[in-house]
C-alpha positions in Angstrom: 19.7 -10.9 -1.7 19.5 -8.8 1.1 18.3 -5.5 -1.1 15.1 -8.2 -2.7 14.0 -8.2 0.7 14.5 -4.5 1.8 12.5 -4.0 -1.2 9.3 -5.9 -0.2 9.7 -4.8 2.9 9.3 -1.3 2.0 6.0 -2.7 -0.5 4.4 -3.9 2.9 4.6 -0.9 4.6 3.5 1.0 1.7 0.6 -1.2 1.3 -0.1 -1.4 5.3 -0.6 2.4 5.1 -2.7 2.2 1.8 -4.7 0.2 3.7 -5.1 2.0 6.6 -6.0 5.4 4.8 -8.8 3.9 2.5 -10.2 1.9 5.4 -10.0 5.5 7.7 -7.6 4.9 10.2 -5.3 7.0 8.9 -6.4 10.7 8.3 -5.5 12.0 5.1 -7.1 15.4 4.4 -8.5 15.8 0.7 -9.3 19.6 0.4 -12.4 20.4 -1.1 -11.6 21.2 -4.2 -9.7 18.1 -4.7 -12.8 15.6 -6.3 -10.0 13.6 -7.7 -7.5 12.9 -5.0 -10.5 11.6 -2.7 -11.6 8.7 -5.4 -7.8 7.9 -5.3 -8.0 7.7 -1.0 -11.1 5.4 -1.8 -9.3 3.3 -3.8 -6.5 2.5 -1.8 -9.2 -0.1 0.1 -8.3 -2.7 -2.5 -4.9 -1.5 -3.6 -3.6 -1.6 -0.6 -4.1 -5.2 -0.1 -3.3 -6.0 -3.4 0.2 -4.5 -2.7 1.1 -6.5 0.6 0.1 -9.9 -1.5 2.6 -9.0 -3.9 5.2 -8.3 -1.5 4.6 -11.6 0.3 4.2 -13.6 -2.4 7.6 -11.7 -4.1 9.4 -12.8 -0.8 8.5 -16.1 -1.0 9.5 -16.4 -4.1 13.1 -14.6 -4.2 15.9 -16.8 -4.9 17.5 -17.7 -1.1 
């Protein structure tokens, strides 16, 4: 019981800091020659939310 909730605990961070580097809180340098790893910062805008709602929803859900 206790590991279901250590695991969507660790989800919601993950997808706090998704959040934070696509929005540009958080600085993640993308070297120059790196076209592809910048599209994947800019997608963490949505992914990143996507993840917390999953993590919430997953501990709501979880069998007390």
């Amino acid at each position: 019981m206790i590991a279901a909730y250590i695991d969507e605990f660790i989800m919601l961070c993950a997808g706090a800091w998704m959040t934070a580097v696509g929005l540009g809180y958080v600085e993640l340098p993308v070297p120059p020659n790196q076209p592809w790893l910048a599209n994947l910062v800019r997608q963490f805008k949505w992914t990143g939310p996507l993840l917390m709602l999953i993590a919430i929803v997953l501990g709501i859900a979880a069998p007390s």
